[in-house]
N, C-alpha and C positions, 0 to 999 in steps of 0.2 A: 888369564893372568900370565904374567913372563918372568922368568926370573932373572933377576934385575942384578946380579952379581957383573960386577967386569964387564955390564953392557955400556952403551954408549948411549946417554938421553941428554936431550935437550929439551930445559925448559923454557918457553917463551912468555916474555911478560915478568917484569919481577914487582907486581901488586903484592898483596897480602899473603894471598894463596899460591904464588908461583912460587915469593920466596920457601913456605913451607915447606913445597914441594920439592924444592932445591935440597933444600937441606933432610927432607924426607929419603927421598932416591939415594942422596949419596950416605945414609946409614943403613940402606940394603946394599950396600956394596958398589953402585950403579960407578958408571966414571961421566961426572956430570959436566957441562956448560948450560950455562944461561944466555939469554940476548933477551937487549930490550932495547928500544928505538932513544929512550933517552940518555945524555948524555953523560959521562963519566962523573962529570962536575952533579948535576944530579940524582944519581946515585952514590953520591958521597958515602951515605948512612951506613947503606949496604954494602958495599963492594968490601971491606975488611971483614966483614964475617964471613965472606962469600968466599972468598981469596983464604981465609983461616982455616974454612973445613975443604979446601983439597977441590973447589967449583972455580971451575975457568968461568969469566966473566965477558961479553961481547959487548959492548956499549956503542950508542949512535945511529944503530940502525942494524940489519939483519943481514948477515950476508947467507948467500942462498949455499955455498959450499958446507959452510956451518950448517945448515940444514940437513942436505945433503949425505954427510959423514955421521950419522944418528941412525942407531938401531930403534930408537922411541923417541916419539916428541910427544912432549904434554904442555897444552896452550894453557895461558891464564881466560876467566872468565871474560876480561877487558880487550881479549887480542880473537877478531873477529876472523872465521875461517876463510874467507874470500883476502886476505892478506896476501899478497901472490906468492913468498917465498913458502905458506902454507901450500896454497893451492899447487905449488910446483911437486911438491914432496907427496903427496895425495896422492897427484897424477903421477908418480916413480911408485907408488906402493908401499912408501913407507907409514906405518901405524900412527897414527894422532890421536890422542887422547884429549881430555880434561883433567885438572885437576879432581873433579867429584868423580868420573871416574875411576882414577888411578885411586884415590881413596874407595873406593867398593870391593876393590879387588881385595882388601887388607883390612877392613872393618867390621869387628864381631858386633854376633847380638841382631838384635832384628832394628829394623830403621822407617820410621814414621815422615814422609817426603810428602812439605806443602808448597805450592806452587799458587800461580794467579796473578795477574794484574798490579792488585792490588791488596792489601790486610797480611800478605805473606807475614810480615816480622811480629803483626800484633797476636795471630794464630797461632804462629810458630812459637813463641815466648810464654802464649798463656797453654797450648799443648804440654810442654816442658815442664810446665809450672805443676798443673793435673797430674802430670807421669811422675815427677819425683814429690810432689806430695803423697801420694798415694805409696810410696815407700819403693817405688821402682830405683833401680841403677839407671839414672839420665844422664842423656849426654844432648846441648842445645850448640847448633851451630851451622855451619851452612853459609849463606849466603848476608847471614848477620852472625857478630861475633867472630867466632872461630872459625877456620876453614875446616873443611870437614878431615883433609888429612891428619889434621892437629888432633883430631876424636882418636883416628886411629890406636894409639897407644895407649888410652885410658878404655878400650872398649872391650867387654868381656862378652861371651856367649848368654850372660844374662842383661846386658844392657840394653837401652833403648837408647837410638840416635833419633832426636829430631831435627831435622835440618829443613830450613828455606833452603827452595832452590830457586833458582833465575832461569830464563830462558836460555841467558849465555853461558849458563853451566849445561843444562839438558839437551842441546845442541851437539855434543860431544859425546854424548852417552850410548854405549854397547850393552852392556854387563850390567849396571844397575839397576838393583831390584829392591824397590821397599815393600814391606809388609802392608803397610797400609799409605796409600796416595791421597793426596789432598788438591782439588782444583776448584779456588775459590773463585773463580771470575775470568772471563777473558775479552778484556778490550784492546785498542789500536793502541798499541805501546813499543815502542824502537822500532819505529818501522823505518828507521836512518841505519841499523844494524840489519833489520832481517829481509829487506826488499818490499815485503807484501806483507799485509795481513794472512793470510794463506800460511807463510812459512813462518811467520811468529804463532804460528796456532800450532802447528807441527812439530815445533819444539815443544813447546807446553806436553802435547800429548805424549813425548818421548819419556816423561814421567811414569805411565803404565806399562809400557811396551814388551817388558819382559814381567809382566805380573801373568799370573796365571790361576787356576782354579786355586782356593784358600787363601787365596790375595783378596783386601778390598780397595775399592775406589770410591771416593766420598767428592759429589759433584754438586754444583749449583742449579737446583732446579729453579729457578728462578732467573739462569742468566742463558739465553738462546744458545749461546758457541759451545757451553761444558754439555748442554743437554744431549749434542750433537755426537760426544765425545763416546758416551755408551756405547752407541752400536759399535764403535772398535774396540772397544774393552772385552778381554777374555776375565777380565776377576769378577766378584763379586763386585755390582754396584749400589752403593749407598747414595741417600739425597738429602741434602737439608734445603730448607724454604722458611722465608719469614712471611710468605702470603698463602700460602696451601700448605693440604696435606701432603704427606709421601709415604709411598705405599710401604716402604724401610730406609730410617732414617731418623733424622729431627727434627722438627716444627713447631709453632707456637699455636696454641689450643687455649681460648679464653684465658689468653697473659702466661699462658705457662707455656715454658721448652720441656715438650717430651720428646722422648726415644721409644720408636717402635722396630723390635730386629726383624722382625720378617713380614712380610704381606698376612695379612689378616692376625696378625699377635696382637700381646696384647701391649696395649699403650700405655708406658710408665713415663711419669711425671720426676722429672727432674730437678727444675728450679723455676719459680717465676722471673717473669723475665724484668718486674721493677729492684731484682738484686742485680742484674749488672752492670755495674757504674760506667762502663764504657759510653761516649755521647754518640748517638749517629746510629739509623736505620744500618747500616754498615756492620756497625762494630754488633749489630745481632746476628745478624750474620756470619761473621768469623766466629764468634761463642757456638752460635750451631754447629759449625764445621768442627768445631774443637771439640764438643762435646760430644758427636756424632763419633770420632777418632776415639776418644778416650773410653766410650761402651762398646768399643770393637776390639779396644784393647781388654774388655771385661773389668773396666775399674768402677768398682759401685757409683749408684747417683746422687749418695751423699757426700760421696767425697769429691765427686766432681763439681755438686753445687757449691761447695765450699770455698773449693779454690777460685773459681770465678767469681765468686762473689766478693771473692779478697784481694782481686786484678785490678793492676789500676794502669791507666793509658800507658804505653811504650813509650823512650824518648823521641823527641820526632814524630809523633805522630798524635795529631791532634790535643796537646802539651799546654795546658794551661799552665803558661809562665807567672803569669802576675796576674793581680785587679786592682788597674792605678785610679785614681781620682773616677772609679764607677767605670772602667772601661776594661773591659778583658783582652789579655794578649795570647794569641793561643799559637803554640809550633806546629805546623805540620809539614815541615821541611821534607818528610818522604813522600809526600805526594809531587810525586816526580812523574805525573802525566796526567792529560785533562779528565778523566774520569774520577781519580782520586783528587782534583779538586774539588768538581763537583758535586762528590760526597761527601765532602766536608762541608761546603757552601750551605746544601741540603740539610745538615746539623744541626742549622741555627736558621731562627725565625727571618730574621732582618739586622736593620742596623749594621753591618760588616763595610769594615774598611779591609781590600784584600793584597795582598801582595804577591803580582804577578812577575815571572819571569825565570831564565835564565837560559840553560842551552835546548835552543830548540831540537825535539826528535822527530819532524816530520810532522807535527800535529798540527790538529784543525779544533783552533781553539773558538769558530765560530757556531758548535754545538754549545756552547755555555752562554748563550745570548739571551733568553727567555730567564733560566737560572740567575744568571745576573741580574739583570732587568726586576726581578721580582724581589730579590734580596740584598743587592751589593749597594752600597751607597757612593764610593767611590775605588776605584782599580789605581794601584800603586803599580808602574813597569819598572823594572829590571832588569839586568842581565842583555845580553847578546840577543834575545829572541823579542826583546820590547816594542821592536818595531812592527815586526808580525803581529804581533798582541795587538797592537794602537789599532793597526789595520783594519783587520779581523775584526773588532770589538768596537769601533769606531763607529760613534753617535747610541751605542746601546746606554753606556753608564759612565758618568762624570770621570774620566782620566788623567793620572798626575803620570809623568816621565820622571823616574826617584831615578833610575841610575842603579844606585845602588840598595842594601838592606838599612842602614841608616840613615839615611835622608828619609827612606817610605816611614820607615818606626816614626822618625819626627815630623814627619809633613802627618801623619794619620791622627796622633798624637795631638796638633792643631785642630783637625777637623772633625773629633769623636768627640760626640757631647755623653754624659753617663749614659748608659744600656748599651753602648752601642761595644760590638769585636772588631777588633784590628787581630786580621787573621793571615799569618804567612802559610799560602798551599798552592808552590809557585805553579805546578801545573809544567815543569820542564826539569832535564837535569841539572847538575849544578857545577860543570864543571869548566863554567866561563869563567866565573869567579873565585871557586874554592875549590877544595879538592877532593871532598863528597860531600854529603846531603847533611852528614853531623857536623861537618864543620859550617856551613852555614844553617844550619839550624844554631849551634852555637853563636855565632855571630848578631842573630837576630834575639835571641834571649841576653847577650850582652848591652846589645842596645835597648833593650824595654828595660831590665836591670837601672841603665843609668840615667832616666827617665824621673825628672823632679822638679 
């Protein structure tokens, strides 16, 4: 940790979590600037609050002098380190942080860190859920919600932080240490950010790194890359599986999730697994992972079956918007990479009109060919990455070119006769069009809305 009085930091990126961070630093005393590549007219919103607390503001682009003349810089999640006026500052030796970083240094209480591919927000929210029904001091946020800096000031030495983390935050990480880790899954996801699969796996695991004996780690024994993950873990590791046993951890045993703490203990029964309403082979999954966390925190199995059983889908995430004329419209606008499509896909029998696209992250959406073929009835494109899709996916399953999310709702809308889902799980980012994943998931629940 540094102390941040009279120093000189620069924060890069003014997202969600930069601005906090801005405005964080310069109440420890810091003598702050920001830079962000966009332009003044752009940062309209912000640059008066910025300008009001005493933050010099750089707009347009990064000049490397500004870099340069900083005792700290702390990146946004959004500003990749190979940026080269980062990469120049590196190589000088000056210190870069993260935001989730810079938040660890300053965050009391013990902190619960889930990470993964995929289920991150749905895990992370019903976690929260468990820890403060159970009469904990919670605090939920991360990489949904609140930026973690924002915890900081509500966090006391008896609190729990649960927070998602992202890769582009764990990337950054020195110092970070939670109590208990969570890694639900890891597939090919930004591989346009992190080069290789290789070094998206490396971030992921940067989530353990400083854990240590009386730490635990709660892994996917189910998914090849987390199984992998153990042999570099110094904590304790934990497993859940929705198809086998684990030798400590959670699994489903003739319809029921139990919890077993140790190799050969004994096996206590938690919840059947027809209480939880979550839809998808998936969503049992992250309930393990959660549940598995919340008996490491020692919170009884009453109270955990309770609260799960009382969870209902996250917004964005697999979000039964409506059921118009016998047809279901379902959101899952944060499936923002092909794996978290085709676990949605996998959710439902048949019948599905799907709504594909937007910015492509390097992916290889011809793994979903057999998937499709077996369930999809017809692929709506979108977005900037539609033409890869068409490609890719070309002669598997009847294709419409929508363009956009309202023409797919009203062209699917023509072609669903009753039983059938009109399903948005674009399987890319979203920021050819909108300006995150809730804002077109909004979009497309306005369009089913005005549907009559």
């Amino acid at each position: 940790m540094m102390d941040l009085k009279n120093k000189r930091v620069l924060v890069v990126g003014l997202g969600k979590s930069g601005l906090s961070a801005a405005m964080f630093l310069r109440e420890q005393g810091a003598r702050v600037t920001v830079s962000d590549t966009r332009s003044a007219v752009a940062l309209a919103k912000e640059i008066p609050a910025l300008l009001d607390a005493g933050i010099m503001v750089e707009s347009g682009g990064h000049g490397l002098l500004t870099f340069r003349r900083q005792d700290l810089i702390v990146i946004s999640p959004g500003v990749p380190m190979d940026t080269p006026e980062v990469k120049q500052v590196v190589a000088f030796g000056l210190p870069v942080v993260g935001e989730l970083e810079l938040a660890s240094w300053y965050l009391k209480g013990q902190v619960v860190a889930i990470t993964g591919s995929n289920g991150k927000t749905t895990t992370t929210t019903l976690v929260g859920k468990i820890f403060s029904d159970a009469g904990l001091p919670t605090l939920v946020g991360g990489n949904i919600g609140l930026p973690v800096i924002d915890l900081v000031a509500e966090s006391t030495p008896e609190s729990v932080s649960v927070l998602e983390v992202s890769s582009f935050q764990l990337e950054t990480v020195e110092e970070f240490h939670p109590r208990i880790a969570v890694i639900l899954n890891i597939t090919p996801d930004h591989l346009d950010r992190h080069g290789s699969f290789e070094s998206y796996v490396a971030a992921k695991e940067r989530i353990f790194a400083r854990q240590g004996a009386g730490d635990s780690l709660v892994l996917n024994a189910d998914d090849r890359v987390t199984q992998m993950c153990a042999a570099r873990a110094k904590s304790d590791v934990f497993w859940f599986s929705g198809t086998k046993a684990v030798r400590r951890g959670t699994f489903v045993r003739d319809g029921v999730i139990v919890w077993v703490e140790k190799e050969g203990g004994v096996t206590e029964p938690v919840m059947p697994v027809s209480e939880v309403f979550l839809r998808g082979a998936h969503n049992v999954e992250n309930v393990l992972a959660a549940v598995c966390a919340a008996r490491l925190a020692a919170i009884p199995a009453e109270n955990v079956r309770a609260s799960v059983a009382s969870f209902r889908a996250v917004e964005h995430r697999l979000e039964l918007v409506r059921t118009f004329n016998e047809v279901e419209f379902y959101n899952d606008s944060k499936a923002t990479n092909v794996d978290a499509t085709m676990k949605a896909v996998a959710s439902f029998a048949g019948g599905i009109h799907l709504i594909l696209g937007g910015k492509d992250k390097d992916s290889n959406y011809g793994v979903m060919k057999d998937l499709l073929k077996e369930r999809v009835k017809v692929v709506y494109t979108v977005g900037s990455a539609a033409e890869k899709i068409e490609r890719q996916l070309h002669g598997v399953v009847k294709m419409v070119s929508a363009q956009t999310i309202e023409t797919a709702v009203a062209e699917a809308m023509k072609a669903a006769v009753p039983g059938d889902v009109v399903l948005l799980s674009p399987a890319c980012s979203s920021f050819d069009q909108f300006e995150n994943y809730e804002h077109r998931g909004r979009v497309f629940r306005q369009s089913v809305s005005e549907l009559d």
